[in-house]
Structures are given as structure tokens and as C-alpha cells.
Legacy VTK file of the C-alpha trace (Angstrom):
# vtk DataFile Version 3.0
C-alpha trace
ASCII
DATASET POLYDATA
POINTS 427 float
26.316 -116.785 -3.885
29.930 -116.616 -2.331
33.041 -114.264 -1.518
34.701 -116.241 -3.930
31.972 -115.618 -6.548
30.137 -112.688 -6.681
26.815 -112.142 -8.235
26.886 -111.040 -11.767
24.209 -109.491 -13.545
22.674 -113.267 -14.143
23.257 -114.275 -10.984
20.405 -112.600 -8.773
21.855 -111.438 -4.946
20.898 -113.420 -2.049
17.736 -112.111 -0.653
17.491 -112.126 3.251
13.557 -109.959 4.280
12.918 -109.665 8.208
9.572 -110.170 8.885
7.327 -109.520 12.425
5.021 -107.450 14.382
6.279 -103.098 14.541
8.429 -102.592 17.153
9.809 -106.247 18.109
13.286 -104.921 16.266
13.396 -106.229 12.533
15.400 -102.969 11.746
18.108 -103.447 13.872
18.456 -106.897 13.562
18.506 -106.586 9.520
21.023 -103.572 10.320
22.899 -105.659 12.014
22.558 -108.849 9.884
24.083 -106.612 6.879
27.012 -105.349 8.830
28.075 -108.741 9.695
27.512 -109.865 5.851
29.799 -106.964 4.906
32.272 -107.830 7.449
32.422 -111.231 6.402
33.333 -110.046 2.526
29.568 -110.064 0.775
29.274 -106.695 -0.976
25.525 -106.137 1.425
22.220 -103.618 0.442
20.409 -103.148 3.809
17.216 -101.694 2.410
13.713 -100.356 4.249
10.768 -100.423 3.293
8.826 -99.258 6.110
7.052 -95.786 5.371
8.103 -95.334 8.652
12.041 -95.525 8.530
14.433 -96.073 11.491
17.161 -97.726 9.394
19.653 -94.311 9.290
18.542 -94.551 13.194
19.576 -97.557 13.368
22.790 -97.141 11.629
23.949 -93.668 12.825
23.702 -92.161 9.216
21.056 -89.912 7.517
19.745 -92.064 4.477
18.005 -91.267 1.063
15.920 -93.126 -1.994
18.845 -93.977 -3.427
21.699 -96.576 -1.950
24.526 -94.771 0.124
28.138 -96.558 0.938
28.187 -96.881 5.024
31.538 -99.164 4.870
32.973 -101.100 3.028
30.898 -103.557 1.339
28.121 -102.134 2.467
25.187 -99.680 1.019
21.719 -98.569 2.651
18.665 -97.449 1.047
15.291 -95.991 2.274
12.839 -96.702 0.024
10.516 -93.970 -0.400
7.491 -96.136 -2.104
5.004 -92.679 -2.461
7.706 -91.255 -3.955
8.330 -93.657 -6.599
4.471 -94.549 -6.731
4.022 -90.554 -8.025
7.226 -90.527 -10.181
6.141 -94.226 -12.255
2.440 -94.133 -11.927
0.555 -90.544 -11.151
0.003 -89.048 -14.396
-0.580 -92.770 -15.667
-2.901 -93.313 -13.322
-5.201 -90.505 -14.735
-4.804 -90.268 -18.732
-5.838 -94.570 -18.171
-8.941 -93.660 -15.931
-9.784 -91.161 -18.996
-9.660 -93.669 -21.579
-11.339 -95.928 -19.445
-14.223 -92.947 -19.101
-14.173 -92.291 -22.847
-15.225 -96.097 -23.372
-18.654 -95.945 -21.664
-17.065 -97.167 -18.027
-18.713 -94.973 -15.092
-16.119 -92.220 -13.312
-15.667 -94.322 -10.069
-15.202 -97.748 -11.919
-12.553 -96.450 -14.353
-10.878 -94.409 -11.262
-10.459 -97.984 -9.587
-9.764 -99.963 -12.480
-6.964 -97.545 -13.580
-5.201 -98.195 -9.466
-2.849 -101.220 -10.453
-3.446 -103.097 -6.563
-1.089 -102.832 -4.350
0.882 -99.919 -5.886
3.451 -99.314 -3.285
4.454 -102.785 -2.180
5.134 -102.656 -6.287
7.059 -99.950 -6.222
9.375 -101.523 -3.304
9.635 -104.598 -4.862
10.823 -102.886 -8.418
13.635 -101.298 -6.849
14.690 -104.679 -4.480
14.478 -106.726 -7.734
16.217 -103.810 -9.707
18.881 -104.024 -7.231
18.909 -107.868 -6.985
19.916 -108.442 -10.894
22.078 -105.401 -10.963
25.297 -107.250 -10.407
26.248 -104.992 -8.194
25.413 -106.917 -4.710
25.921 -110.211 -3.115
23.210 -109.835 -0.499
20.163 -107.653 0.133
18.842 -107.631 3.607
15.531 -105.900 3.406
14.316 -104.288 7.079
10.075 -104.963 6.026
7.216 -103.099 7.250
4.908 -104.607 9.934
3.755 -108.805 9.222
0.233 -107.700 7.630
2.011 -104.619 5.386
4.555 -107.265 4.573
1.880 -110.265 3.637
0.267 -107.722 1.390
3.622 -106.834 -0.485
4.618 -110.641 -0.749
1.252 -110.989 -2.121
1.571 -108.595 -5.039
2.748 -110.721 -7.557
0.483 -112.854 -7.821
-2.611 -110.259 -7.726
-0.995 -108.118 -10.210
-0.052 -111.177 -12.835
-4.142 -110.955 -12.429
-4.837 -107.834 -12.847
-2.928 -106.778 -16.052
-4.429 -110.133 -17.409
-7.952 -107.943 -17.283
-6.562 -104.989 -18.743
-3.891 -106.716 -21.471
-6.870 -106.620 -23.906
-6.809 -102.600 -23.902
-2.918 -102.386 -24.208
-2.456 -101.164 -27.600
-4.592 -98.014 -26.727
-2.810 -97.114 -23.363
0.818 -98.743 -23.772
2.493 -95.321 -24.147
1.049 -94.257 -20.895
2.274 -97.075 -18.848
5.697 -96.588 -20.200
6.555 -94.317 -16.653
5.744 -97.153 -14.805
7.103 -100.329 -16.898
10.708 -98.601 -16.821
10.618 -98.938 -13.211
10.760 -102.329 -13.780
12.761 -102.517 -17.095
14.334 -99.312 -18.638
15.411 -100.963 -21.622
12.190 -102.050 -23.029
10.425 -102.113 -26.320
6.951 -100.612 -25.052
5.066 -102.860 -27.823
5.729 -105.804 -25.828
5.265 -103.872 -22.379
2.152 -105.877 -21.080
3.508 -109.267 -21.809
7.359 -108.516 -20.439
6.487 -106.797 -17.377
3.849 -110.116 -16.614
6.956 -111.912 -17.305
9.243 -109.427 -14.959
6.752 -109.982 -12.369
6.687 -113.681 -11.943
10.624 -114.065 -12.632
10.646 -112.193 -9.594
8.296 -114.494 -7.589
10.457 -116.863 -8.748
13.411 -115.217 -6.740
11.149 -114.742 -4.026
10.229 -118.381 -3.569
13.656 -119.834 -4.465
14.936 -121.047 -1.260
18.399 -120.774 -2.404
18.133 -117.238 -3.183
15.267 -116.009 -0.694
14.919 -116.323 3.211
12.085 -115.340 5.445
13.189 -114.705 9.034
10.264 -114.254 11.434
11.608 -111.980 14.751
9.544 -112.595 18.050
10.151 -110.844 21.314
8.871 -113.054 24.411
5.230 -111.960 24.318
2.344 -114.146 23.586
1.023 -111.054 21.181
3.533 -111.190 19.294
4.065 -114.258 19.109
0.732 -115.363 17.996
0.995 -112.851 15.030
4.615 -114.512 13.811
2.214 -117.791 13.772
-0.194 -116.125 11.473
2.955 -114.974 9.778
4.170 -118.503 9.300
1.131 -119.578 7.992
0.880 -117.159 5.013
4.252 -117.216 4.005
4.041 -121.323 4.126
0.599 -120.551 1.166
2.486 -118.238 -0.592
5.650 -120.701 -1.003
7.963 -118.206 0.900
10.499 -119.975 2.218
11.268 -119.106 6.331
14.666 -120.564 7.421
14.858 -119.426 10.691
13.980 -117.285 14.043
15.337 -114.748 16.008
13.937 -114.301 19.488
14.757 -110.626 20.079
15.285 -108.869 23.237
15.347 -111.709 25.609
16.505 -111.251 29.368
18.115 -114.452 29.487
20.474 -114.122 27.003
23.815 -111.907 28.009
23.856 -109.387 30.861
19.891 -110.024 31.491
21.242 -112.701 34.386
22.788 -109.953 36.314
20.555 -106.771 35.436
17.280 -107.324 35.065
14.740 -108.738 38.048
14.810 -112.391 39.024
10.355 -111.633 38.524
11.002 -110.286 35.034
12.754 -113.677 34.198
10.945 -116.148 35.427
7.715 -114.160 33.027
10.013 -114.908 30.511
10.908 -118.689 30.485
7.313 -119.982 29.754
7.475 -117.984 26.682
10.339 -118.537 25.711
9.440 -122.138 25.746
6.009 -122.189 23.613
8.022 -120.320 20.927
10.276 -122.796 20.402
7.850 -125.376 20.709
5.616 -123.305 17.991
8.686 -122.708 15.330
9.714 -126.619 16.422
11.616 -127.081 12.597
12.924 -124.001 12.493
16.346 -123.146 13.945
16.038 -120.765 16.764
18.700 -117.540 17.462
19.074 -115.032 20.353
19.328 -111.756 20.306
19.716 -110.225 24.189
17.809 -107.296 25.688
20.689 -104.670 25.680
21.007 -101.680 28.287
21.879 -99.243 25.434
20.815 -99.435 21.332
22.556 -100.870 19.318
23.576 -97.530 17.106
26.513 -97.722 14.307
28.417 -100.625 12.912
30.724 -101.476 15.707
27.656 -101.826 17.789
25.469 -103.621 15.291
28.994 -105.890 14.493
28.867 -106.542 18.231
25.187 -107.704 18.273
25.268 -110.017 15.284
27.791 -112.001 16.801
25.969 -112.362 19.383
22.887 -113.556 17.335
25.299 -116.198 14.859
27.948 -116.235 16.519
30.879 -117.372 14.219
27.835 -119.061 11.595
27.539 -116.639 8.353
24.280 -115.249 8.812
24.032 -115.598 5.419
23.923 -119.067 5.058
20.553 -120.938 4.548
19.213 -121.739 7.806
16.734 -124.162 6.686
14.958 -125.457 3.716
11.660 -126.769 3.571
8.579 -125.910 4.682
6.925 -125.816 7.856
3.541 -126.526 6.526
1.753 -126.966 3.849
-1.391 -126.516 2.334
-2.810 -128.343 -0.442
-6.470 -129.135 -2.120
-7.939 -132.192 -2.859
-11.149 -133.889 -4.120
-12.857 -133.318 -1.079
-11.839 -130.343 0.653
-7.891 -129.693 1.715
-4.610 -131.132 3.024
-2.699 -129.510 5.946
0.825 -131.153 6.131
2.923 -130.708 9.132
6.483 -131.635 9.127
7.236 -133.601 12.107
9.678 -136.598 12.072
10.385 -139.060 14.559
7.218 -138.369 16.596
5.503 -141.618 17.816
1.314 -141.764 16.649
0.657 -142.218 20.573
2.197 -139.113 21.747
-0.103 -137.305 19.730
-3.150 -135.481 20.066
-5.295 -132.594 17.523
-8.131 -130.403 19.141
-9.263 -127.303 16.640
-10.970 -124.346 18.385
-11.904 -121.740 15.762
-9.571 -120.565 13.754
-6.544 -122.366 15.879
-5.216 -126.067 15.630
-3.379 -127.162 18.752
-0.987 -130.105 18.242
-0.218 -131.901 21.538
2.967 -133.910 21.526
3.404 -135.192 24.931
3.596 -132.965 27.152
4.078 -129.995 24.704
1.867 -127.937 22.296
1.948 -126.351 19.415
-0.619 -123.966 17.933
-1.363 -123.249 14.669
-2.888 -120.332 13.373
-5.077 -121.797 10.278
-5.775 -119.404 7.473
-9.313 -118.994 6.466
-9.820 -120.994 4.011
-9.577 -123.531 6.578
-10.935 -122.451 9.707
-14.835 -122.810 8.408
-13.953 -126.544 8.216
-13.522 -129.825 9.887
-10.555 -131.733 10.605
-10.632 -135.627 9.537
-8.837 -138.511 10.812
-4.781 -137.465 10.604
-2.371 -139.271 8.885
1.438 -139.911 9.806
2.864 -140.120 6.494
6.571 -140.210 5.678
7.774 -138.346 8.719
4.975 -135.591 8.390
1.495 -135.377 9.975
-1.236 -135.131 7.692
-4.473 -133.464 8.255
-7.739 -133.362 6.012
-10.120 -130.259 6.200
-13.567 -131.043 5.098
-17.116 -129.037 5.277
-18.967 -129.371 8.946
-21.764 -132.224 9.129
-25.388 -130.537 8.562
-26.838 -129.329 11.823
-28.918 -131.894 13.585
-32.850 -131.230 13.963
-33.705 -129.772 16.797
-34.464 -131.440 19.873
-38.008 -131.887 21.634
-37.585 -128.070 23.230
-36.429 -126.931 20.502
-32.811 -126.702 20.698
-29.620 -127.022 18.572
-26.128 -127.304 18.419
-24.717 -124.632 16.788
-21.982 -125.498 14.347
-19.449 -122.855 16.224
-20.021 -125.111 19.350
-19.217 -128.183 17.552
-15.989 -126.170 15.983
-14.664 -124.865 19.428
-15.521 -128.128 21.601
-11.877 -129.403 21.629
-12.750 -133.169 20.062
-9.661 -134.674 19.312
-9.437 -135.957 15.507
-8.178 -139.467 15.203
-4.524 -140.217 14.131
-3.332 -143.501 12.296
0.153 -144.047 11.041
0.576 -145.019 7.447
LINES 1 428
427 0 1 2 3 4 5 6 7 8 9 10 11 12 13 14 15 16 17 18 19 20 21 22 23 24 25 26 27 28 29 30 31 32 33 34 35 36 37 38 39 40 41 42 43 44 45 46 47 48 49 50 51 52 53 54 55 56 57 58 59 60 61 62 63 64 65 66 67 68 69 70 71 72 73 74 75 76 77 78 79 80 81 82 83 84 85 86 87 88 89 90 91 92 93 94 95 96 97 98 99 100 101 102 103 104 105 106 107 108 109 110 111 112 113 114 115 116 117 118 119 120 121 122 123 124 125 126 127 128 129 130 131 132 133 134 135 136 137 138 139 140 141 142 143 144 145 146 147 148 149 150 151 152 153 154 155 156 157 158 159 160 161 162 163 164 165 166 167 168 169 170 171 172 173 174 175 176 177 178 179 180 181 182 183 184 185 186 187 188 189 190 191 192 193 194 195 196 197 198 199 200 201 202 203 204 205 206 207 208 209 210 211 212 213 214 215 216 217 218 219 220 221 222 223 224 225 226 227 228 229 230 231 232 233 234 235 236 237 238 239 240 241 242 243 244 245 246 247 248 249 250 251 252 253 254 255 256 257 258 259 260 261 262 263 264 265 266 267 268 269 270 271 272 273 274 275 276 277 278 279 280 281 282 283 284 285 286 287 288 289 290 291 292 293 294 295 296 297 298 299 300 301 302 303 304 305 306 307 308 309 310 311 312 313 314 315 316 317 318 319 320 321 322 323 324 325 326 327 328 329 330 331 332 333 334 335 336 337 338 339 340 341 342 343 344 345 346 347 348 349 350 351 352 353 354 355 356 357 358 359 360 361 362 363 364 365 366 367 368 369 370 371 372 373 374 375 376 377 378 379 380 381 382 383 384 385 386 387 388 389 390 391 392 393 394 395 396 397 398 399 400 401 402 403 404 405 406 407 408 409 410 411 412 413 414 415 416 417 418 419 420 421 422 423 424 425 426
């Protein structure tokens, strides 16, 4: 994507989705992240998806379902995903449940069976991808609901490919009442081939959504250890699902602008230590400011004003970063964690899991990791460094030893959360 070539209706728009915990400020920074793109020449879509919208707020304009020209080169949407949910899939919904009935399957089974999962986060990613191939934009910045809503939606793809493989058998008997909700996805299409182009709709747009060169996942954190321990988990699931992050913005920060001079010397010196694990936590990842202003940020001369102040002169939509931060992979045995971390002497390191946390100790500096669950039931190994990258195997726990004379033994959540080190050797 570029000024000097716009995205055609091949050409898919650059996809920019702010992700973090409700109320650290993903709607004004995506605001404002789309009225810098617009500035800068990139015909911009600033869309919510939020069932609880603050992006009109945010931009000083009442907004609808459909996109709405703020300025030029720039549009703003507010996805209403019930809405569209009712519209593509209600009556649906209940003439499949009935056919479902009329084959023998109990009421409640065929009421489930007939709820494609995760409806909505469908629905919003229909219209984004809609808007995406269009032709029509150079860059969609997408204001997201909270990290676990967001997971969820990033997650439909792959559950629904699933899904409509158990129902694809049935198809001939309920294709014209899915026809509501395929157009959502493709207007144009011959309904005999419905179940196997919409599959196909589906994971071009994972596709898009894992493309690095097409998709970015910003994580926002406010200096808060809350908050910041949720972006972690954040990290973690977008690095399983192949969604690529390139970058973070550390909003509402006292130390960046006018904090110096208006905000208690106390409040500041909170705010350092902070300020300090994040980096150290998103340590490949470039980092950006955003400062804790004395008024919002309302309307694009305002919003203009902070995104400057976030990229500076940098086109904030430019790829950040490619690659990811970890990785996750299974083997023979039990599973791979890879952690991306060049030009870090074996002696300077250190691993201790408690629970469902890895702590990497570099020096004099940490990092935590938030494991996902299919690896905090298990064991770390002996860690590898490997080609600039720290490797770590996961395997089941050791048996629990016999008990003791008195009776006693270790329980395996003691041996998880005693802070042993694993053993490192460079290869």
C-alpha cells in the first residue's frame, strides 16, 4: 500500500486493529492514528467494534452502521454487530434449528447447533473484510473491543472453518436459508456453492489477518501492572494465532509532555518502575508514547496534534516490526517455546516458571511471560540458545514421588511454583 498506489479491489487495504484492556485509550489512539493516515494522503476507515462505542466521542461527530466522510480521506464507521447478527442470521437461525428438529435431533441440541460460534465477532469481521477488498480504502484502523472480546473475534476463523465442516454434509437441504447470512460475506454468490466459498472467504481473510504486510496488532498499555499483565496475555495469544504485533503504545504516561511540570513529583516517580518492566516485557517490539493530556483529545485538530506526538514525523502506517515475539510449536515430546532474543550472552541468563508465568532474567532485568495453557500444566527442559533465539522445551511433570515415612508428599503445584531455574546451553 502507498499514496502513490492505492488499493484496488485486488489489492486488500492495510489493516492496523488496536488491541488492550477497556479504558487504557485504544479509541482515541486508533482515532487519532486514522487522522494522521488521512493527513498524510491514505484514503483511512477508522472503524469500532466495541458494542460499547466512543469513536463519534472521540471524534466530535455522531456516527452510524454505515461509513461517514469526517475529512478528507477519511470515513468512520460504528459497527453495530447485533444489528447485522439479526439482519444476516435471525430468521436463519430458526428455519435451520427446525430442520435440525425434523431430523430426530433433540430441541436444545438443534437450537445450539443451528448458533454458527461466535456470531458477532463474524459479523464485524464481514463488514472489515467487506471494506478491506472494496477498493475503496488504503487503510482501516479498527478501534477493538476489550483484549479477551478481541482474542475471541481473532479466533473466529479458525472455529468457524470447523464448524461449517460439521454441518457442510446437510447443505443441500438448508443452503437457501443461509443465503441472508453468506451475502454478508459475498453478495454476488451462486448459493450452490455457498458452503464451500464462504469456507474459502473465511480463511482468505485469515490470510489478511496474519499477513504481516497487510495486518498489524498494536497492544496499548497505560503504566499499571494490571494492565500490563493482561497486554502479556495479549501477546501471547496473538503470537498462537500468527497475528502479527509490530509495536506498542504506552498511553497516558506523566513523563511524556507537560506531565514534568503538572502532575506531582510522587505520581512520577510511581511511574518510572513501570514504565521500565514494560519495556523490558515488549523488549522486540518498538515502543511509542502517548502523554497524559489535561484535556481529551476531541476532533481532528486535536487527535492530529496527539499522533504527532505518538510518531512523530514516522507514518504511523508503516510496519513497525515483523516477526514474532514468540512462538509456539509441538514436537515429539511435548512443545517448543521460542523467544526471540539476539545478542544475549548464555551467562546472563536465567528461567524460573511459577504457575502459569515464565520469568526470563537477563542480568539485571526480567521479563515475564504469560504462558498459555497448554503450557502451564508442564515442565520446562534444559533451554537452548539457538540462532539468536532462546529455546525452551515444555514436557509433562515427573510422577509424584512415594510418600515419605510420615506420610508426606510433594505436591506437583509445589514443584511447579518453586522457582528452579532450567538449565541453558548455547548451540
Amino acid at each position: 500500500m502507498s499514496k502513490e498506489a492505492p488499493s484496488s479491489a485486488g489489492t486488500p487495504a492495510r489493516l492496523i486493529l488496536y488491541v488492550g484492556k477497556g479504558g487504557v485509550g485504544k479509541t482515541t489512539i486508533a482515532a487519532a492514528t486514522a487522522v494522521r493516515a488521512a493527513e498524510l494522503g491514505y484514503r483511512t476507515l477508522v472503524v469500532s467494534t466495541d458494542l460499547a462505542h466512543s469513536l463519534g466521542d472521540a471524534l466530535g461527530v455522531d456516527l452510524g452502521s454505515e461509513p461517514q466522510i469526517i475529512a478528507e480521506n477519511l470515513s468512520a464507521q460504528e459497527i453495530n454487530v447485533l444489528d447485522e447478527v439479526r439482519r444476516n442470521w435471525g430468521k436463519a437461525h430458526q428455519e435451520i434449528a427446525d430442520l435440525l428438529r425434523r431430523d430426530g435431533i433433540p430441541d436444545v441440541q438443534a437450537d445450539e447447533l443451528a448458533i454458527l460460534p461466535g456470531m458477532e465477532e463474524v459479523a464485524a469481521l464481514a463488514r472489515i473484510g467487506t471494506a478491506s477488498r472494496s477498493g475503496v480504502y488504503d487503510c482501516i484502523v479498527i478501534d477493538a473491543a476489550p483484549t479477551g472480546e478481541t482474542i475471541r473475534l481473532l479466533s473466529v476463523p479458525d472455529s468457524l472453518q470447523s464448524y461449517l465442516g460439521r454441518i457442510q454434509g446437510m447443505f443441500t437441504r438448508i443452503n437457501r436459508v443461509v443465503r441472508p447470512f453468506v451475502r454478508a460475506f459475498r453478495p454476488d454468490l451462486n448459493v450452490n456453492d455457498a458452503m464451500e466459498q464462504l469456507v474459502a472467504s473465511i480463511h482468505a481473510l485469515r490470510a489478511q489477518l496474519t499477513d504481516p504486510q497487510q495486518s498489524s496488532y498494536r497492544l496499548i498499555v497505560t503504566p499499571n501492572r494490571l494492565v500490563l499483565k493482561e497486554a502479556q496475555r495479549a501477546e501471547t495469544y496473538l503470537n498462537l494465532f500468527d497475528y502479527p504485533i509490530d509495536a506498542v503504545v504506552i498511553n497516558q504516561l506523566l513523563t511524556a509532555g507537560q506531565g514534568k511540570t503538572g502532575y506531582p513529583t510522587a505520581l512520577l516517580e510511581r511511574e518510572r518502575p513501570i514504565l521500565a518492566e514494560i519495556r523490558q516485557a515488549f523488549g522486540t517490539l518498538p515502543v511509542f508514547e502517548a502523554p497524559l493530556l489535561l484535556a481529551e483529545p476531541i476532533g481532528t485538530d486535536a487527535l492530529t496534534k496527539l499522533a504527532r506526538g505518538i510518531f512523530g514525523e514516522q507514518d504511523p502506517t508503516t510496519v513497525f516490526h515483523v516477526g514474532p515475539t514468540l512462538v509456539v510449536e509441538r514436537g515429539e515430546e511435548g512443545y517448543l517455546l521460542r523467544l526471540p532474543m539476539p545478542n544475549v550472552e548464555t551467562d546472563r541468563l536465567a528461567l524460573i516458571k511459577r504457575g502459569d508465568a515464565l520469568y526470563v532474567d537477563v542480568g539485571n532485568f526480567r521479563r515475564e511471560i504469560a504462558l498459555p495453557q497448554v503450557l502451564a500444566g508442564l515442565e520446562p527442559g534444559t533451554a537452548h540458545m539457538r540462532a539468536g533465539a532462546l529455546e525452551i522445551p515444555f514436557e509433562q511433570p515427573e510422577p509424584a514421588p512415594a510418600p515419605d515415612l510420615h506420610g508426606h508428599t510433594e505436591s506437583s503445584d509445589q514443584r511447579r511454583n518453586d522457582g528452579r531455574s532450567t538449565g541453558i546451553s548455547r548451540v
